[in-house]
C-alpha positions in Angstrom: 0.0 0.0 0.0 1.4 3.7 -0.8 1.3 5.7 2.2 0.3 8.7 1.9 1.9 11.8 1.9 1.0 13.8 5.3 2.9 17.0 4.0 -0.3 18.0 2.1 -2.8 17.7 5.0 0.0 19.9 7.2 -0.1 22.5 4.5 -3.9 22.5 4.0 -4.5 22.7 7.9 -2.0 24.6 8.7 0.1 22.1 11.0 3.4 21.6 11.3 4.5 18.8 13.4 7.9 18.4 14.8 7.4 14.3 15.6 6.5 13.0 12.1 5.9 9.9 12.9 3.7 10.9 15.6 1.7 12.1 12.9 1.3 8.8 10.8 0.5 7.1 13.8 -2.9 9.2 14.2 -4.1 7.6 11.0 -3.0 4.1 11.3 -6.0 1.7 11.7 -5.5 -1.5 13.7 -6.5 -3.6 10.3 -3.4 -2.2 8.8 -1.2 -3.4 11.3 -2.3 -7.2 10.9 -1.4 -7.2 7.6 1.1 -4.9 6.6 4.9 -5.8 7.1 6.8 -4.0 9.8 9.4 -3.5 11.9 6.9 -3.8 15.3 7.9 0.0 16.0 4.7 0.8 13.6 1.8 1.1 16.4 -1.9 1.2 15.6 -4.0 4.4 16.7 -5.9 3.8 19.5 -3.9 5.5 22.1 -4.2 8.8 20.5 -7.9 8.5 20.6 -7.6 8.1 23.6 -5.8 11.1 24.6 -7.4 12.8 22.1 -10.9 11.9 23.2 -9.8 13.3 26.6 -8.1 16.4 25.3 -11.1 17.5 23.2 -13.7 17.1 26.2 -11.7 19.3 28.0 -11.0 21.7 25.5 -14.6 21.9 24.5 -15.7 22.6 28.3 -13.3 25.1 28.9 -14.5 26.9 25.6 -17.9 26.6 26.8 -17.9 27.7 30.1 -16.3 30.8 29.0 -18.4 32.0 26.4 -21.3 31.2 28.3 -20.9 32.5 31.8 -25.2 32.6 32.9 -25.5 28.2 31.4 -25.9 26.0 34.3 -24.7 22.5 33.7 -27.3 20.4 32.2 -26.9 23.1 29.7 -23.5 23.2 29.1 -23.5 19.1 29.1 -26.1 19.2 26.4 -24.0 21.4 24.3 -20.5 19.6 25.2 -22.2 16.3 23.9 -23.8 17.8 21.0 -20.2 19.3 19.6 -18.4 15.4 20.8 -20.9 13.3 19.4 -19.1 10.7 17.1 -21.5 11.6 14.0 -20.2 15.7 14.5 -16.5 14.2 15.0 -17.3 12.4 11.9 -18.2 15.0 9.7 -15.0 17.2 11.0 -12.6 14.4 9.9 -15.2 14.7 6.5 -14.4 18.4 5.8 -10.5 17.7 6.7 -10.3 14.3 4.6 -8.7 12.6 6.9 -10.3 9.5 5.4 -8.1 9.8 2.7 -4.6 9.8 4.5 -6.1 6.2 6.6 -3.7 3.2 6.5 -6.5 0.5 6.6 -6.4 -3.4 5.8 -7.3 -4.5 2.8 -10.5 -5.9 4.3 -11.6 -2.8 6.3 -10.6 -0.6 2.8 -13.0 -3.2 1.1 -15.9 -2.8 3.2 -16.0 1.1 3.2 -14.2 1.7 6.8 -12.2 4.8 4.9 -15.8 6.5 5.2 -17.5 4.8 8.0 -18.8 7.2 11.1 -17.2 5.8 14.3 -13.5 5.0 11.8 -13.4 8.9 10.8 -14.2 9.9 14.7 -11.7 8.0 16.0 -9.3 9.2 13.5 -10.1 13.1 14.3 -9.5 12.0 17.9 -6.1 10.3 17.0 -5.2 13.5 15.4 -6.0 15.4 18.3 -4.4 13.8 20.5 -1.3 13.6 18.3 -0.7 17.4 17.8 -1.2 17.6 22.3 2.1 15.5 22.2 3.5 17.2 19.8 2.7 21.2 20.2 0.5 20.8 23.4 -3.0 22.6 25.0 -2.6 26.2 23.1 -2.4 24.7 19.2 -4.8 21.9 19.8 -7.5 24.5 21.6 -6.8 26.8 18.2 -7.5 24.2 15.6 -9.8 22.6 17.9 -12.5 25.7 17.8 -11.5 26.9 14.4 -13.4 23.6 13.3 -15.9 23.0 16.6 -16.8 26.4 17.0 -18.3 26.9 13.4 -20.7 23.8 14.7 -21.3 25.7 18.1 -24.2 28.1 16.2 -25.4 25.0 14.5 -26.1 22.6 17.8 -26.7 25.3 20.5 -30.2 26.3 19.6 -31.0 22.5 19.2 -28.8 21.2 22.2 -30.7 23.4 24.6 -34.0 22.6 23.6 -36.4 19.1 23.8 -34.8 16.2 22.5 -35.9 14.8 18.7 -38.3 12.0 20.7 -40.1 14.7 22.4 -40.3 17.1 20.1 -41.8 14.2 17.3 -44.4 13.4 19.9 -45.7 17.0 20.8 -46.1 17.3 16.7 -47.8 14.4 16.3 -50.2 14.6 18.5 -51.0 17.9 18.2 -50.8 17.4 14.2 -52.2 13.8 13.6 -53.7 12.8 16.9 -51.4 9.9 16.6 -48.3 8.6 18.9 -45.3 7.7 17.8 -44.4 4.1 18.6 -40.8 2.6 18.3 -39.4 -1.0 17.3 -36.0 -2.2 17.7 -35.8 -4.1 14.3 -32.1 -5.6 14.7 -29.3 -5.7 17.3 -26.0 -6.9 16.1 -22.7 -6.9 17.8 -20.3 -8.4 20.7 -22.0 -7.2 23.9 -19.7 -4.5 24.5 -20.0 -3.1 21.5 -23.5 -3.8 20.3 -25.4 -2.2 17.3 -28.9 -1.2 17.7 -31.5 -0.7 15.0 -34.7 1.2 15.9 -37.7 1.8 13.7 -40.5 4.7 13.8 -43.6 3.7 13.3 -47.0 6.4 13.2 -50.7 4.8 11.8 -48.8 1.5 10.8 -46.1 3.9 8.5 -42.4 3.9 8.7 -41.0 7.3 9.2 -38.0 6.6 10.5 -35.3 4.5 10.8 -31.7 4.2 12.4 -29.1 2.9 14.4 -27.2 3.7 17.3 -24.8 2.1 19.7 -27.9 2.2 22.6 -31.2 1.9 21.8 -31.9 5.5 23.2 -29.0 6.3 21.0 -30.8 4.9 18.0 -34.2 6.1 19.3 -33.8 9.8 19.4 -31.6 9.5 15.9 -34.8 8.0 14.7 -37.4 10.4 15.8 -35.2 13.4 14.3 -35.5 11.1 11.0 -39.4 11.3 11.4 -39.1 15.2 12.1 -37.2 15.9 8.6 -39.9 13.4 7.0 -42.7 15.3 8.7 -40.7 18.5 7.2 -39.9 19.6 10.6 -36.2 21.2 11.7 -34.2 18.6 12.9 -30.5 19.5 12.3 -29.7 16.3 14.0 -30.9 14.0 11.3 -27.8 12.2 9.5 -29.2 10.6 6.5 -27.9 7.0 6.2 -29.5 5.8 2.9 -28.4 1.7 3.4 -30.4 1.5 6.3 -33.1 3.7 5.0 -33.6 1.8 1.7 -33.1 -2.0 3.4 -36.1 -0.6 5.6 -38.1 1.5 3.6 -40.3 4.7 4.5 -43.0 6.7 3.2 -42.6 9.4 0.9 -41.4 12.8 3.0 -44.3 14.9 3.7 -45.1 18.6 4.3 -45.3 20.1 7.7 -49.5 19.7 7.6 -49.1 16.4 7.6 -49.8 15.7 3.6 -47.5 13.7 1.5 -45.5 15.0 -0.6 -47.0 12.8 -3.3 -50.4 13.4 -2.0 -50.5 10.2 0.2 -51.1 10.7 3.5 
């Protein structure tokens, strides 16, 4: 496999690491290490994320409680998780391409792990925790909230308000004189790390559909998948189309509660 070259994503990001290596490291996937040959000095990522994890919780707080000096906690928790969460992790690595500087086994390239959510969190993480080794608190907290803060005005409005599953419920039965009703539809995965699949369903209709590592997790990801179906706000719906399609839904509808296609 052609490693490749780090020098661009330092130039595009403005980073400059002293410990190259360092650097690789962050975007070595354990899968990479079973097959590739090495020395054994090559060492997979999962202590940076770690660190990194870490690192980024505390820089987050620390932003937050200084900008907003009157938030209690449950308020600044709500907004600490929102900016964390491994799906807004995710899409940082996105907008950075870190997926494309992965070292990844040839069956983890093969089934789509240079793109997959929890892969590109952990690899943010990694990098995170890397540039603390190498250029400590001050550069990570700058390219930290360069990237997180932009999502601050995003998730702040959302993160302080009712969660997806209660919101869905007040529209619906104020709008359809209906409850929502949930289904876990599959579980997959070694105990500790299990896979939940959890299924909206309103008058015997699908509206949403997704998965989650708890099943409250994969609840409230489902209800904000009914509210952008319903044509509600939800910026917290992450479209997965895979799951979507192997489970089908009904045709996204107006906020009256019409389908779009004049179904209701």
């Amino acid at each position: 496999m052609t490693v490749p070259d780090l020098a661009n994503l330092e130039q595009q990001h403005d980073l400059n690491f002293k410990d190259k290596q360092l650097l690789q490291r962050a975007f070595v996937h354990r899968s990479y290490l079973n097959e590739a040959e090495h020395d054994g000095t090559l060492a997979d990522n999962e202590r940076l994320e770690f660190l990194g994890d870490t690192v980024l919780g505390f820089v987050v707080s620390e932003e937050l409680f200084r900008r907003f000096p009157l938030y209690q906690e449950g308020a600044l928790t709500n907004l600490r998780a929102a900016l964390v969460r491994r799906e807004t992790l995710a899409r940082l690595a996105k907008q950075l391409h870190l997926g494309d500087y992965l070292l990844l086994g040839h069956g983890e390239e093969d089934s789509g792990g240079r793109y997959r959510v929890a892969t590109l969190c952990a690899t943010f993480e990694a990098l995170i925790g890397a540039l603390y080794i190498d250029q400590g608190i001050d550069v990570v907290r700058q390219f930290t909230m360069s990237l997180v803060g932009k999502e601050l005005d995003r998730v702040q409005k959302n993160a302080l308000e009712k969660d997806p599953k209660s919101r869905l419920q007040e529209w619906v039965q104020s709008n359809l004189g209906q409850t929502p009703r949930y289904k876990m539809v599959e579980s997959h995965g070694p105990d500790h790390n299990k896979t939940f699949v959890m299924q909206v369903v309103i008058s015997h209709k699908i509206y949403g559909v997704a998965s989650g590592h708890s099943k409250q997790e994969a609840t409230q990801a489902a209800a904000a998948m009914s509210l952008q179906h319903l044509g509600e706000n939800a910026p917290e719906y992450i479209p997965d189309p895979e799951l979507e399609a192997k489970y089908g839904l009904i045709p996204p509808i107006n906020g009256t509660g019409e389908a779009a296609n004049g179904q209701a």
